[in-house]
N, C-alpha and C positions, 0 to 999 in steps of 0.2 A: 537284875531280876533274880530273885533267890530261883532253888530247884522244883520248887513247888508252884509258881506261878509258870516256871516255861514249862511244867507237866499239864498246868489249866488251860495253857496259850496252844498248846501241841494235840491234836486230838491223839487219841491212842487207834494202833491200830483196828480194835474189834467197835469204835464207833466208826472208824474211817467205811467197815463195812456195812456197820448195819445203815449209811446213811446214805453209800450206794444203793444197797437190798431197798430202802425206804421209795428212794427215786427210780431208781427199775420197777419193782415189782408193784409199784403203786395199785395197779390195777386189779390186784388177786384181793377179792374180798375175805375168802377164809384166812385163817391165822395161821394152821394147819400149812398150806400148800405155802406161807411165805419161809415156814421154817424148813419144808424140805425144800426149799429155794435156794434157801441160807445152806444148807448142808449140802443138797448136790455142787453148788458155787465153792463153798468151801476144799471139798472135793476134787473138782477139778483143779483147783489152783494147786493144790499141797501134794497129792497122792502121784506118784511117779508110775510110769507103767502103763499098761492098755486101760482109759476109763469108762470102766463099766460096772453098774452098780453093784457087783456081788463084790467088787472089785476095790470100789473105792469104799464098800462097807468096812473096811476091813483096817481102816483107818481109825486110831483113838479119837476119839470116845465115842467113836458109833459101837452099836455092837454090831454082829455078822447079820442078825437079822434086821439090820435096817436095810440090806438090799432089798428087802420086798417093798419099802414105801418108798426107796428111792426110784425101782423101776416103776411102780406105782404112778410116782408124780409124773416121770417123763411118759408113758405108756398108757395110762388111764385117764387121770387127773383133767377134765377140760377146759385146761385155761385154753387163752387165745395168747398165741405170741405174737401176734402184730402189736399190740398197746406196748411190748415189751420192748419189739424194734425200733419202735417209733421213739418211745424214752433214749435208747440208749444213742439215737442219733442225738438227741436234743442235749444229752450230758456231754457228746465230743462235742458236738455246737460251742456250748456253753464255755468248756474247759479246752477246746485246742485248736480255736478259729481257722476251721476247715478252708480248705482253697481249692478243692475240686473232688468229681466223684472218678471213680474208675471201677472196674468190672474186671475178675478175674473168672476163670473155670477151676471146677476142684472132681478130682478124679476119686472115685472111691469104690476102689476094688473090693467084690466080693465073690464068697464061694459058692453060695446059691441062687435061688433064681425067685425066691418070694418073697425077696424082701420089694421096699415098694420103689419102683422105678430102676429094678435092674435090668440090664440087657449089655448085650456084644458090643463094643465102641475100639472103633482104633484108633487110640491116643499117638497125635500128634507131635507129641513130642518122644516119642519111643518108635513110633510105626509099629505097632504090635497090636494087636486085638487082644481086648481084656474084658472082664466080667463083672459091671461095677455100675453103679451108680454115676450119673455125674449133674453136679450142684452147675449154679453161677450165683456168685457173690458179690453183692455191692458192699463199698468201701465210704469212706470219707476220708479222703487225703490231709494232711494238715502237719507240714513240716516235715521232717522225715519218715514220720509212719502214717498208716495207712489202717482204718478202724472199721470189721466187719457190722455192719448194722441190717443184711438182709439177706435172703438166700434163695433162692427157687431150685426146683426137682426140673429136668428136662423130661418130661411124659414122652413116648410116641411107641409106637409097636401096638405091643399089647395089651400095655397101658390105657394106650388111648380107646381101644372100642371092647376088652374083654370085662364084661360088667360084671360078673363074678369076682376077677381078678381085684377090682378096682374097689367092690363091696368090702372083701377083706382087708383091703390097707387104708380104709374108712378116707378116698380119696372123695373131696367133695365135687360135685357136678362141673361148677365154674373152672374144674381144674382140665383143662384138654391138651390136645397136640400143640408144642411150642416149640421151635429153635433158639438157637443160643441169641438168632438176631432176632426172633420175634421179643424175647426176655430181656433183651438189652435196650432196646425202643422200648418195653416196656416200662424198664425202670425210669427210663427217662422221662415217659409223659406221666410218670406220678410223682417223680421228685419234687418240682416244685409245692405242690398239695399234698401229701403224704409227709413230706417232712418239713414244710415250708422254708425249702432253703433255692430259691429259682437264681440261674443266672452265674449257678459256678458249671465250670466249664468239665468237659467230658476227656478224662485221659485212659482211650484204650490203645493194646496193641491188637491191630489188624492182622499179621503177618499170618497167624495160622488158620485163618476162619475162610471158607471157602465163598463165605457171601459178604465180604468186606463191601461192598458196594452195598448191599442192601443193606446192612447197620449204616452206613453215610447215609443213605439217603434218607429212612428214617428220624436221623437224627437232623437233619437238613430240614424235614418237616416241620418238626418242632421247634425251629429255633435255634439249636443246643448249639454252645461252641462245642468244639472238638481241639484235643491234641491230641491226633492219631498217629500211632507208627504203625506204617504201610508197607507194602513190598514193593517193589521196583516195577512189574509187572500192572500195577494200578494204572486202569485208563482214565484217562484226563484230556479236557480243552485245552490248548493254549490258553484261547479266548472266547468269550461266553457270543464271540462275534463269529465264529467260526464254528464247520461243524468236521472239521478234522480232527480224530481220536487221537490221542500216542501215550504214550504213559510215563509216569511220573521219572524213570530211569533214564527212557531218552531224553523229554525235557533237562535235565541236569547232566548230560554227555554235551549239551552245547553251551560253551565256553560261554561265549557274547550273550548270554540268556542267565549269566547268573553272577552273585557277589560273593565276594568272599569276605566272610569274620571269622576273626584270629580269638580265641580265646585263650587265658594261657588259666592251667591246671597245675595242682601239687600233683607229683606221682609218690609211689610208695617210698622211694628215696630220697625224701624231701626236695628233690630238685624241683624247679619249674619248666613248664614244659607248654609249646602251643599248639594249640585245638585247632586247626580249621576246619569251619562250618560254613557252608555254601547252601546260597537262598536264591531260590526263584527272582529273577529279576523284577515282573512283573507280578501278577495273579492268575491262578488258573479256576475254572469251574470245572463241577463234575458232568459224563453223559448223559444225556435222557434214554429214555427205554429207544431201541429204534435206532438205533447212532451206529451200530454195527459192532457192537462191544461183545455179545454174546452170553452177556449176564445177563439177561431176564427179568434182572431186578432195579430198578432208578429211580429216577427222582420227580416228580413230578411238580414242578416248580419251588419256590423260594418258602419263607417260612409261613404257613399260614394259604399259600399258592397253588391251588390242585387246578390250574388253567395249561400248564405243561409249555407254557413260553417262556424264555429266555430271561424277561425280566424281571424274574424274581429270584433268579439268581444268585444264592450265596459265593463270594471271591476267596479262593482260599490260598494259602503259601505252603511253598513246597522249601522242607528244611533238608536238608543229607550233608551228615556226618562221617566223613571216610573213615576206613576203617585202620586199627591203629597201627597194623600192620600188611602183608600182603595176603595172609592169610586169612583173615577177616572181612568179611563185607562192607560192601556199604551202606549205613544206617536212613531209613528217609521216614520223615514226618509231615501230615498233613495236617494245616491247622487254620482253622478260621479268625483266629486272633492276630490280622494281618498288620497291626500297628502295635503289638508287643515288641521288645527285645529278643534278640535270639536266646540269650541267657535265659528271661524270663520264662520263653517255650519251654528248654533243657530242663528248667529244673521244673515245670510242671508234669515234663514226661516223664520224671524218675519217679512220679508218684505211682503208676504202675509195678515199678520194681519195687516199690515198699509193701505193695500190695501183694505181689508174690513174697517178701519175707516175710508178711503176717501170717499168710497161708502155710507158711515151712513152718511156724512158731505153732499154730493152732492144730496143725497132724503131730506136733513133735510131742508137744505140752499141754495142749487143752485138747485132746481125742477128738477132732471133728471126724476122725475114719473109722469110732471103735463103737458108735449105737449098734447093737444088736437084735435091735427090734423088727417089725415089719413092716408097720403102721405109718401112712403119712404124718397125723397129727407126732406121731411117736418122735420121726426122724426130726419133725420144724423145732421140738422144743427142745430136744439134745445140742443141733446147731443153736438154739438161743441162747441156751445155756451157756455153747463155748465160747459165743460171742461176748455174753456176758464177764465171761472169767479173764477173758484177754483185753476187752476195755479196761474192764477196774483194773488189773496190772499195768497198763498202758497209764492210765491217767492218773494213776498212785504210786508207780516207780515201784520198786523194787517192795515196796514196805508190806505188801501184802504175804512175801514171803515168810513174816515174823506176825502177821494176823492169826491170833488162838483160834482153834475148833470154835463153833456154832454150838451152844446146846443143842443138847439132842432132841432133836424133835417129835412131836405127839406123829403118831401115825395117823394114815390120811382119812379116815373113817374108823372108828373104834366098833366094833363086832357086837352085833347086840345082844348077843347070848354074854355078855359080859359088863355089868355097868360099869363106866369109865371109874369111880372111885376107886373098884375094888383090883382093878389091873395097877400090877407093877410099870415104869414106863420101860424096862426090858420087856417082859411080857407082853405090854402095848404093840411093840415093834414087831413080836416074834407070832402075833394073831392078826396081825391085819390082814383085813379080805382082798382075793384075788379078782 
């Protein structure tokens, strides 16, 4: 094949994007908002440092004053990013045959108080009280990485009933008081319709959420399998014939109650090395409200089952992983997929961990912590964007790093005190309305 034919056979990079931009942004009717589409995306991916539009203006061949149409598009501009989410689920779909969803939290510190959904939170994994926003993020698992496709704001304070407050960060009505586990149920009962993808399994970790029973049962409602990692401290039935509580830690302190599989692992010194993982012998169900649990929150029958009797019952297996040393814990997972392989569960549950390295990838390189706006609509389309810019890098490998600048774009409304012929397109950029 001569050099010219594998240059016809290869697309180049700036269609590899515009054919992305084409399938994302399908739904933007004007021409206008697909090109500051193309240049905020462009942006994100290339411009190193905090991204923010004065910021990433500041990249050839924008000039300085395309920061005003770049804040424009995220800030003004009324698209809807839902059409936007919902593509870029359907492009991993397509390109990286997803095998389950998962749920991370995303912490985003700030210094004042008007942006939209800030308030006091003490982060769980610091113990520290901080002054921030905080998201929760749906994923699409699929091999090793893990592909953000949705996002939600945690409302509550004074969020939720200061109507002044809520007027200025143009927070729509539908939007009210949510938890992390109203959010996470939530994503679950529109996965299937929302992205038509029903029936891949649910991989979170439990361990720091204080209503981990109420996301199971939830989820138990619906159907959803689960690979959940739990705390030791989860109450559980032996048997769904019984109304004796104890928790998942004690069940697996008794020998005669479990099996043990040997798996063996590379470690960093190429040696090999064996895993044991120790399984429920039998199956356990979760409590109903009432059992003496002291969570407030359960399950009220099987899937589809608000009769709150026993037989509807989802059976679930209890996994734990010791830990690899003495100083380490021991690991435990609940999972509804009671006739998988224990391999199989393991490596559904690292989908989680790939989900926290997209998150370290997307605060690192695509600014999901750096919008400096105020506005609801403002914040949904900044995270679309990032989500945007970390998909196409994901499913285009590296090659987007050698993708040329986006023309420069018409700005997003040309000034009528000026007929579009007679403006320069610097001048375009440097008079667009506020």
């Amino acid at each position: 094949m001569s050099s010219n034919e594998v240059r016809a056979a290869v697309p180049d990079d700036a269609a590899r994007m515009q054919t992305f931009m084409d399938e994302t942004f399908r739904a933007f009717r004007r021409p206008e908002q697909r090109r500051w589409a193309q240049a905020y995306l462009w942006a994100l991916i290339h411009v190193s440092g905090k991204k923010t539009p004065r910021r990433m203006a500041l990249a050839k061949p924008l000039p300085s004053a395309a920061a005003h149409g770049l804040h424009q598009f995220i800030n003004a501009s009324p698209w809807d990013w839902n059409p936007v989410r919902r593509r870029l689920a359907r492009l991993v779909t397509a390109s990286a045959a997803p095998h389950a969803w998962t749920v991370t939290e995303l912490v985003i510190p700030k210094r004042g108080e008007h942006s939209v959904g800030v308030h006091r939170y003490v982060d769980t994994a610091t113990g520290r009280a901080v002054n921030c926003q905080r998201a929760v993020g749906l994923f699409l698992a699929s091999g090793h990485h893990s592909y953000p496709v949705d996002w939600r704001l945690v409302l509550g304070g004074a969020w939720d009933s200061d109507q002044e407050r809520r007027r200025r960060a143009r927070i729509p009505g539908t939007e009210g008081r949510r938890t992390v586990t109203d959010l996470i149920v939530e994503y679950a009962a529109e996965a299937a319709t929302r992205y038509q993808l029903p029936g891949l399994p649910w991989v979170l970790d439990l361990t720091r959420y204080e209503d981990a029973a109420g996301v199971l049962a939830g989820l138990e409602r619906l159907g959803a399998d689960v690979v959940c990692e739990v705390s030791a401290d989860l109450p559980v039935l032996a048997s769904q014939h019984t109304s004796a509580v104890t928790t998942v830690g004690a069940l697996m302190e008794l020998r005669h109650a479990r099996q043990t599989h040997v798996l063996l692992r590379h470690s960093a010194d190429g040696h090999v090395r064996a895993v044991p993982v120790h399984t429920y012998a039998g199956t356990v169900n979760l409590p109903r409200p009432g059992t003496g649990t002291g969570s407030g929150t359960g399950i009220s029958g099987g899937p589809g089952n608000g009769t709150g009797d026993d037989a509807g019952a989802r059976p679930y297996r209890i996994l734990e992983r010791p830990g690899l040393d003495v100083r380490q814990p021991c690991r435990y997972w609940l999972t509804t997929l009671t006739d998988r392989r224990v391999e199989e569960i393991l490596r559904l549950a690292r989908s989680h961990s790939a989900a926290l390295s997209a998150v370290t990838t997307l605060r690192h390189r695509f600014g999901v912590l750096d919008f400096e706006g105020r506005s609801f609509p403002g914040w949904h389309h900044h995270m679309t964007m990032a989500s945007a810019a970390y998909v196409y890098q994901r499913l285009s490998g590296n090659a987007c790093r050698a993708t040329p600048p986006p023309d420069r774009p018409d700005p997003p409304d040309p000034p009528p005190r000026a007929p579009a012929a007679s403006v320069t397109p610097a001048a375009a950029l440097a008079d667009a309305p506020n």
